[in-house]
TIRO-2110 file (N, C-alpha, C; in Angstrom, 1 decimal):
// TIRO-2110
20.3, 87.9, -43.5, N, 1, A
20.4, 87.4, -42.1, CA, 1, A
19.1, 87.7, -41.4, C, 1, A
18.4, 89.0, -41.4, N, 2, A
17.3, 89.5, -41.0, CA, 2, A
16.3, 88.2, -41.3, C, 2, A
15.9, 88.0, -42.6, N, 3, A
15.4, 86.9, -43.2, CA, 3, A
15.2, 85.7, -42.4, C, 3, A
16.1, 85.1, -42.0, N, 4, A
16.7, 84.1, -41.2, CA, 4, A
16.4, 83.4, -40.2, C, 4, A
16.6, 85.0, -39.3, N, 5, A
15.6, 85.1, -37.8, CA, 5, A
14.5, 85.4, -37.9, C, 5, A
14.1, 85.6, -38.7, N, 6, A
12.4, 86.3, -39.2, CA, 6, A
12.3, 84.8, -38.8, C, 6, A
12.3, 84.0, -40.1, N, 7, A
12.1, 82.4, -40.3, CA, 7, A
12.2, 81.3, -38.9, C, 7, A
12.9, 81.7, -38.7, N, 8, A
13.5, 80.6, -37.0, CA, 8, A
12.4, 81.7, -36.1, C, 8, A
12.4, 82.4, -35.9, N, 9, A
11.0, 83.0, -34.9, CA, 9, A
9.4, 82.8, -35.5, C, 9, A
9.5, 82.4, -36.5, N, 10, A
8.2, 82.3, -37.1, CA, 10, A
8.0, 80.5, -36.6, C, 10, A
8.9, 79.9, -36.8, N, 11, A
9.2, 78.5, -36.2, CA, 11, A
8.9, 78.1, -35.0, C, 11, A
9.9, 79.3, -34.5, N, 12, A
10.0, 78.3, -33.0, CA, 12, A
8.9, 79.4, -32.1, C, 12, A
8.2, 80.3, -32.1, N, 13, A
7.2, 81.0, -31.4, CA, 13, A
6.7, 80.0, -31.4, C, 13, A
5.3, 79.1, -32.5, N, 14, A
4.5, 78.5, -32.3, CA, 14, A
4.8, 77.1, -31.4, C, 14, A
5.9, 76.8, -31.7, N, 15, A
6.2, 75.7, -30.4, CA, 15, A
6.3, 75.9, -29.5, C, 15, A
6.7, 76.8, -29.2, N, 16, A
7.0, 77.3, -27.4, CA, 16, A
5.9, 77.8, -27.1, C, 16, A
4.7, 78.5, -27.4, N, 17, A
3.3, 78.8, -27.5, CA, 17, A
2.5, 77.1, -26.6, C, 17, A
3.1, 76.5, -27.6, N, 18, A
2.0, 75.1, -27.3, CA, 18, A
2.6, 74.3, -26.6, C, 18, A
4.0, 74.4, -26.1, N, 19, A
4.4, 74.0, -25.0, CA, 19, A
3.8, 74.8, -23.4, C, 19, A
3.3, 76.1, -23.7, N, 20, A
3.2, 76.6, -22.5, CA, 20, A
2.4, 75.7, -21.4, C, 20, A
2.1, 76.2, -20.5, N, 21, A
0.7, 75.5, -19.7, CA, 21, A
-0.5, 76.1, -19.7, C, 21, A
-1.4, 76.1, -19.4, N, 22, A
-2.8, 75.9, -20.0, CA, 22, A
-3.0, 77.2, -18.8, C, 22, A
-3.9, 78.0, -19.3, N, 23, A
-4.2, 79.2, -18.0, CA, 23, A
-5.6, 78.6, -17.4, C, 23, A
-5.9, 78.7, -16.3, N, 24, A
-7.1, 78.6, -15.8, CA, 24, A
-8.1, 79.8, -16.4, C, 24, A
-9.2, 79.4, -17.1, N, 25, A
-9.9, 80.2, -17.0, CA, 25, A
-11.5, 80.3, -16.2, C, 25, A
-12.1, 81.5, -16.4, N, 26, A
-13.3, 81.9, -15.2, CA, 26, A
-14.0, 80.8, -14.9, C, 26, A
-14.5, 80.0, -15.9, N, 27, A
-15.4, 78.9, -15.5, CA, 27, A
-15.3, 77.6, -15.3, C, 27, A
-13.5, 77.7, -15.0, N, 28, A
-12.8, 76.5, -14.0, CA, 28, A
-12.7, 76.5, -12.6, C, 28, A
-13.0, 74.9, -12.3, N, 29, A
-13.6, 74.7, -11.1, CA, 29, A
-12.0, 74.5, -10.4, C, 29, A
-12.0, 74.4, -9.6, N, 30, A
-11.0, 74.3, -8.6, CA, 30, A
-11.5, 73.3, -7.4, C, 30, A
-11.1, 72.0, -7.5, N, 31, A
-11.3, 71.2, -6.5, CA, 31, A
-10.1, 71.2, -5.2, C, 31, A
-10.9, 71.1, -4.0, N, 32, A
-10.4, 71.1, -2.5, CA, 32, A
-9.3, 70.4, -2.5, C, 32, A
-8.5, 70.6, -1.6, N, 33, A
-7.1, 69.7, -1.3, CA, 33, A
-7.5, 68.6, -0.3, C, 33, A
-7.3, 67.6, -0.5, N, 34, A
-7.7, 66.7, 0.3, CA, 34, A
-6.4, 65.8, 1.2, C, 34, A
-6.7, 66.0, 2.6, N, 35, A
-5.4, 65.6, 3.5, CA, 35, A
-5.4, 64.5, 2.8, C, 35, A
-3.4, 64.4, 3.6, N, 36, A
-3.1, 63.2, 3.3, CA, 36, A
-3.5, 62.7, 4.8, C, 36, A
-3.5, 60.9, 4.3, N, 37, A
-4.0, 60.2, 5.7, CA, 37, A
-2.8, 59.7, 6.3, C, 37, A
-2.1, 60.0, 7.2, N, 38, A
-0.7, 59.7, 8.2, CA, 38, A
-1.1, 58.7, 9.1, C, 38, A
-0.4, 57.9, 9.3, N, 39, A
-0.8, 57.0, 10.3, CA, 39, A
-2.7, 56.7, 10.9, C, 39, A
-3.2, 57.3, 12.0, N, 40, A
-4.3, 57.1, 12.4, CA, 40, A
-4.8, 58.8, 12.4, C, 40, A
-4.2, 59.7, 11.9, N, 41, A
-4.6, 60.7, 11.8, CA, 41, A
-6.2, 61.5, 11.2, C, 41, A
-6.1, 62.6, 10.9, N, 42, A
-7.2, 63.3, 10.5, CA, 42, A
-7.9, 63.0, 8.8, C, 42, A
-8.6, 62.5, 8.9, N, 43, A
-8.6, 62.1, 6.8, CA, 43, A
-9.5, 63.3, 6.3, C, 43, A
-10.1, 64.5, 6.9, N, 44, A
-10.7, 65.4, 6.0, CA, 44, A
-10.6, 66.4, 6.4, C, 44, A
-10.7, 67.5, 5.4, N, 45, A
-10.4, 68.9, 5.8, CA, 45, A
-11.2, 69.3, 6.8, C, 45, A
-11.2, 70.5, 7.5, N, 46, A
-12.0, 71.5, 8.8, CA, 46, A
-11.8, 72.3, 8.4, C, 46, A
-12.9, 73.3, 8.6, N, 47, A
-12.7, 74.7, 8.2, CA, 47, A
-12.3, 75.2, 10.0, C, 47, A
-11.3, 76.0, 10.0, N, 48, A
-10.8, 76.5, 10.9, CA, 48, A
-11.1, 78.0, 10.9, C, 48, A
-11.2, 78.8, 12.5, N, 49, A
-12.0, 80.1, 12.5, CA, 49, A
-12.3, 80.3, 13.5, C, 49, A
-13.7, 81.0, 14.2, N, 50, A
-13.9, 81.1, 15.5, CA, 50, A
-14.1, 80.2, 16.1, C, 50, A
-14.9, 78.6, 15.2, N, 51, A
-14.9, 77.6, 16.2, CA, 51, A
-14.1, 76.6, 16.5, C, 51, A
-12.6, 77.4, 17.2, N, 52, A
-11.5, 76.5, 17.3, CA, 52, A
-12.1, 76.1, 18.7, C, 52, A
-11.4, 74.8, 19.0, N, 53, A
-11.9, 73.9, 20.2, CA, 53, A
-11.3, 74.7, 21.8, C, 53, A
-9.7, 75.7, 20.9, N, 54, A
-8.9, 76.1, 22.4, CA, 54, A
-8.6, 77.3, 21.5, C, 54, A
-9.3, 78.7, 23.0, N, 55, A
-9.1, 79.7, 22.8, CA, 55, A
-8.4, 80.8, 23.8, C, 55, A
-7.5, 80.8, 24.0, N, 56, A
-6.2, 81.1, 25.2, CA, 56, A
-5.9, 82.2, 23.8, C, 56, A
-5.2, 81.8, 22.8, N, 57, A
-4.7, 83.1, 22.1, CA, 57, A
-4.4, 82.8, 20.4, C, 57, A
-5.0, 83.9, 19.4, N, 58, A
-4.2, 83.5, 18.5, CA, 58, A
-3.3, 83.5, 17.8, C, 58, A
-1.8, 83.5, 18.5, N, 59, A
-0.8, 83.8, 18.1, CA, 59, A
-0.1, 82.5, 18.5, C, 59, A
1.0, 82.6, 17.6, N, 60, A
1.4, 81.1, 17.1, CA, 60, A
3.0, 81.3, 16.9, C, 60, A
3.2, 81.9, 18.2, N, 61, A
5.1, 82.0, 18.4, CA, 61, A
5.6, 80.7, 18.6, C, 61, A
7.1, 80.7, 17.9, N, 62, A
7.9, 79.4, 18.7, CA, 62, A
8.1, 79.5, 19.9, C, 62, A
7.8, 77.9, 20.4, N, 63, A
7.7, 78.1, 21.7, CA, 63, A
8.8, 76.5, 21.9, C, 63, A
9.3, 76.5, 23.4, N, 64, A
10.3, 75.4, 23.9, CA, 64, A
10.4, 75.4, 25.0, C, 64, A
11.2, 74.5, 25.8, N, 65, A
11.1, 74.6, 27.1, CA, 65, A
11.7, 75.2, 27.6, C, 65, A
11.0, 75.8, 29.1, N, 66, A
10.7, 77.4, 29.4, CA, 66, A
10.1, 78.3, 29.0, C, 66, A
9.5, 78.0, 27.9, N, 67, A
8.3, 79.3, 27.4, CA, 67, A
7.2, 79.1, 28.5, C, 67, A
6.7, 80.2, 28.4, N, 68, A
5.1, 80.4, 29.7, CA, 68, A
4.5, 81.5, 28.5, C, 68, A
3.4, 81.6, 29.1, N, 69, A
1.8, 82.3, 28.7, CA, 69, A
1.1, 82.1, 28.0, C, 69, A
0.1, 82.5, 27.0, N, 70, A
-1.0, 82.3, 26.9, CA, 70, A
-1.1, 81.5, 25.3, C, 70, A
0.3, 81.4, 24.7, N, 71, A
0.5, 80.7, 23.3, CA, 71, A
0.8, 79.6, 24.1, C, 71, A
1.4, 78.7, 25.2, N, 72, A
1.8, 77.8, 25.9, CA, 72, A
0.3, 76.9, 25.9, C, 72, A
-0.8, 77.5, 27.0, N, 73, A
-1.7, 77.1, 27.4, CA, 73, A
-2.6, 77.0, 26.0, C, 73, A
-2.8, 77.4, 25.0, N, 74, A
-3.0, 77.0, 23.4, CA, 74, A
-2.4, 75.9, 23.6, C, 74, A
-1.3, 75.6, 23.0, N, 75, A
-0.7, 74.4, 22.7, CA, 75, A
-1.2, 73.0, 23.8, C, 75, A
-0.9, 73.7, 24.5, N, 76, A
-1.0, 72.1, 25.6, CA, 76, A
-2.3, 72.2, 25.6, C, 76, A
-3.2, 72.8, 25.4, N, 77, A
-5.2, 72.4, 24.8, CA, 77, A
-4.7, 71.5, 23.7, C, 77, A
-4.4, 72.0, 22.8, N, 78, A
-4.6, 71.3, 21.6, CA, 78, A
-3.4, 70.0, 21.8, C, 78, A
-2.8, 70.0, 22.3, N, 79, A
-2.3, 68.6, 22.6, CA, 79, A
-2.8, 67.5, 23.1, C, 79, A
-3.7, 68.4, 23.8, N, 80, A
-5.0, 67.8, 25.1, CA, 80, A
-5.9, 66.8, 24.3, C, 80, A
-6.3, 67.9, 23.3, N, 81, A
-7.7, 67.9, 22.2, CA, 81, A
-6.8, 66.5, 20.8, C, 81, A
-5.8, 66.5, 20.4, N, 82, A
-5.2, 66.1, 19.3, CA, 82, A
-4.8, 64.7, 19.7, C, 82, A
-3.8, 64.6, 21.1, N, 83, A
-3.6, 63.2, 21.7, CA, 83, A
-3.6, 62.4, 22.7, C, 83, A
-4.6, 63.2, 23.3, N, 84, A
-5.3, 63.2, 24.9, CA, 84, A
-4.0, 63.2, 25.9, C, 84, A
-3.2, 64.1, 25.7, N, 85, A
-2.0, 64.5, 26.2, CA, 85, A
-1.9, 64.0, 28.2, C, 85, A
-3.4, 64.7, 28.3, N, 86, A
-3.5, 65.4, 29.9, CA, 86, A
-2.5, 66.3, 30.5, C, 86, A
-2.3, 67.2, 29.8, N, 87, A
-1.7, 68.0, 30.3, CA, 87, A
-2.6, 69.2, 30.9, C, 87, A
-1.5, 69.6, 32.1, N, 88, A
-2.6, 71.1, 33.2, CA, 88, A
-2.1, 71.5, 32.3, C, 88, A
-3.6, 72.7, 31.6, N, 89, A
-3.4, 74.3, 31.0, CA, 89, A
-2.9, 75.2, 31.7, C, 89, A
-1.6, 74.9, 32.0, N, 90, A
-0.7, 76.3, 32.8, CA, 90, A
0.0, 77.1, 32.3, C, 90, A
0.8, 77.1, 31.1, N, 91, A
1.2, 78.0, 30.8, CA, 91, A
2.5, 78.3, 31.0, C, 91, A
2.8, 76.9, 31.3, N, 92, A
4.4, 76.6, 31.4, CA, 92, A
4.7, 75.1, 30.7, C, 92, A
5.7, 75.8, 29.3, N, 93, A
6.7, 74.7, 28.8, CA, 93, A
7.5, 74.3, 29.9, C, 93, A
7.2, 72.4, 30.3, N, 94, A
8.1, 72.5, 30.6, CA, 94, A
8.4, 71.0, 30.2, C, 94, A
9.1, 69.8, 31.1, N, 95, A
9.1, 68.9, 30.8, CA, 95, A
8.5, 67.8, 30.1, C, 95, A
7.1, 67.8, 31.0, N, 96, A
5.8, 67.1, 30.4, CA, 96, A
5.3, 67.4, 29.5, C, 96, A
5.3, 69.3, 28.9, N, 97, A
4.6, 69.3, 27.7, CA, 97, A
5.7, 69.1, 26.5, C, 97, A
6.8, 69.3, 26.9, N, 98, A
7.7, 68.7, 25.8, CA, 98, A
7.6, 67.4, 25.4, C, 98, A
8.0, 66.8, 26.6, N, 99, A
7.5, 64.7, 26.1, CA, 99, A
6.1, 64.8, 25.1, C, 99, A
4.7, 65.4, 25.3, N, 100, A
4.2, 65.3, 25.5, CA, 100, A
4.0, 66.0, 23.4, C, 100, A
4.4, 67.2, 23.4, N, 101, A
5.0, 67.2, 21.7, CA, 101, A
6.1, 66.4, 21.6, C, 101, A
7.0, 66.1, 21.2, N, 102, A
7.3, 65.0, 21.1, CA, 102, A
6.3, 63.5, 20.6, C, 102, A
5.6, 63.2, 21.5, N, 103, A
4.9, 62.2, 21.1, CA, 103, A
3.8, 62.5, 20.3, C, 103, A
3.6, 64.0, 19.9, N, 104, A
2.6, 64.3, 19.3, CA, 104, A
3.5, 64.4, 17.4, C, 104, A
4.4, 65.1, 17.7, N, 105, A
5.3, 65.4, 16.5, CA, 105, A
5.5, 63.7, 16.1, C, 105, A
5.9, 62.9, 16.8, N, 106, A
6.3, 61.3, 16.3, CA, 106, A
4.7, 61.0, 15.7, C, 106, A
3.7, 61.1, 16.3, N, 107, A
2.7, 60.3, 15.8, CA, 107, A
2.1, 60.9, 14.7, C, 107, A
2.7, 62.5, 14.2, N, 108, A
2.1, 63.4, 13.3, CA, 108, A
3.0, 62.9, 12.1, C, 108, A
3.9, 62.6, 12.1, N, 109, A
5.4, 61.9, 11.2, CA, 109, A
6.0, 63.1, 11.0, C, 109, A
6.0, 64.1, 11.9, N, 110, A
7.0, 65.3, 11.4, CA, 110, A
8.2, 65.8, 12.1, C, 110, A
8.6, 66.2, 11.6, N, 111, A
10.0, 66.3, 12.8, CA, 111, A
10.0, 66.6, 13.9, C, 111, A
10.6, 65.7, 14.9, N, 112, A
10.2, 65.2, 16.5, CA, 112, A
11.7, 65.9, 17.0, C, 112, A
11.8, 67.3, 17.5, N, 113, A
12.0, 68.1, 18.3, CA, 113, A
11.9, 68.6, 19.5, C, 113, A
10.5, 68.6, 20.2, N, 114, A
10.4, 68.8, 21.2, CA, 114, A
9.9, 70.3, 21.4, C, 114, A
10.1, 71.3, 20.3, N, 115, A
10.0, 72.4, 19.9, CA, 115, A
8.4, 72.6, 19.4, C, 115, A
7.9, 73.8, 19.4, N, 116, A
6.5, 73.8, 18.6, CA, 116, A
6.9, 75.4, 17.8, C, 116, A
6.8, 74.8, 16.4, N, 117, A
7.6, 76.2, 15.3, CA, 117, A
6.5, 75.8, 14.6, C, 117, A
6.0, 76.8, 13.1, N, 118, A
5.5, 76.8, 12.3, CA, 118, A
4.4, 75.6, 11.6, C, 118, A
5.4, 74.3, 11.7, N, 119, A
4.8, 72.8, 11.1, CA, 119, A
4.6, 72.1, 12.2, C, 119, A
4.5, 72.7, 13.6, N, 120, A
3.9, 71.9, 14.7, CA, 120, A
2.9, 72.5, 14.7, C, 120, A
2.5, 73.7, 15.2, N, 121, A
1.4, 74.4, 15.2, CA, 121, A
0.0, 74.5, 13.8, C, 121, A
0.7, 74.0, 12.9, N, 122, A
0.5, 73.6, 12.0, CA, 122, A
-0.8, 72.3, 12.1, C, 122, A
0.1, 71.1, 12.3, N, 123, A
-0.8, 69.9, 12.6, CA, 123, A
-1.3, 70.0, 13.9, C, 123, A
-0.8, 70.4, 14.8, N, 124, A
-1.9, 71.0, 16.2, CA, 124, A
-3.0, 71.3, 16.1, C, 124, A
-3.1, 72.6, 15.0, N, 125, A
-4.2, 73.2, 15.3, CA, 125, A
-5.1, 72.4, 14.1, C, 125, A
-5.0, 71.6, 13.1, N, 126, A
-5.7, 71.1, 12.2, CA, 126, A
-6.4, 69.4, 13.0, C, 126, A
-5.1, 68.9, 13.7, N, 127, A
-5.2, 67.8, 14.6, CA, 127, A
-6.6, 67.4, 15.8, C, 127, A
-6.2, 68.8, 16.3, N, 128, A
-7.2, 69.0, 17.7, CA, 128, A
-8.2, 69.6, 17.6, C, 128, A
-8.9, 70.4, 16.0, N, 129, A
-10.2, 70.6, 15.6, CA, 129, A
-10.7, 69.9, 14.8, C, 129, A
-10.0, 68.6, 14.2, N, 130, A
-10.8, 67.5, 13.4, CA, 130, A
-11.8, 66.7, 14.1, C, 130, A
-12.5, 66.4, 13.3, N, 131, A
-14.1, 65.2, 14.1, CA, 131, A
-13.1, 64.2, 14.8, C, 131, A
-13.3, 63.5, 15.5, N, 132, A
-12.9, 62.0, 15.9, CA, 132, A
-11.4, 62.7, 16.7, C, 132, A
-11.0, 63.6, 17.3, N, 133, A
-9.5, 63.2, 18.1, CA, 133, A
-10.3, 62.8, 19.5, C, 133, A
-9.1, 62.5, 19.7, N, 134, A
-7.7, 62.2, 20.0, CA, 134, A
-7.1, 61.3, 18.5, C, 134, A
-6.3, 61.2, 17.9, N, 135, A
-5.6, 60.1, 17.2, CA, 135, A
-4.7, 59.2, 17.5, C, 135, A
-3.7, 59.6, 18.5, N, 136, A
-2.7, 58.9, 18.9, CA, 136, A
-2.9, 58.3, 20.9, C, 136, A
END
């Protein structure tokens, strides 16, 4: 019996071996991710960092209507900067900046809530420091 399994592991190691996937090694290159292009959107990456376009704060809470301060007046910049919104940097979610995401989330193709969570802040801040915005 020992024999057996000796035999069947002498077998089937080397197959499963060359089924694995291939390891990256040191002197592989690693090419850039390249956006996808959405509607009239951003077609190339930006390095993002201190030369963001709107600097109010960097913190990137959910935010909805009724939120106020300084993550608010971020957003409605970069709404500003992303789909020439015109919104006042005040610092109050309220009706206008909601419509206002909303029309930003519909023209981004991502889910159109009215909310600014994770995947809005997301294309926000990628949106409104690309070459050429406004997009929408």
């Amino acid at each position: 019996m020992r024999r057996v399994l000796t035999a069947v592991a002498a077998l089937v190691l080397p197959i499963s071996l060359a089924a694995a996937p291939a390891v990256a090694s040191a002197t592989d290159t690693v090419k850039p991710a390249q956006a996808v292009d959405k509607s009239n959107g951003p077609t190339a990456l930006v390095a993002q960092g201190p030369d963001d376009v709107c600097d109010f704060t960097i913190n990137r809470p959910s935010l909805r209507l009724g939120s106020s301060g300084a993550a608010v007046q971020q957003a409605q910049c970069y709404l500003n900067q992303a789909i020439d919104a015109g919104l006042d940097q005040d610092g109050d979610f309220g009706q206008i900046t909601q419509s206002a995401t909303r029309a930003f989330q519909q023209c981004a193709g991502i889910v159109v809530d009215g909310r600014i969570g994770a995947q809005t802040w997301s294309f926000l801040s990628f949106w409104a420091n690309a070459p050429g915005a406004p997009f929408c």
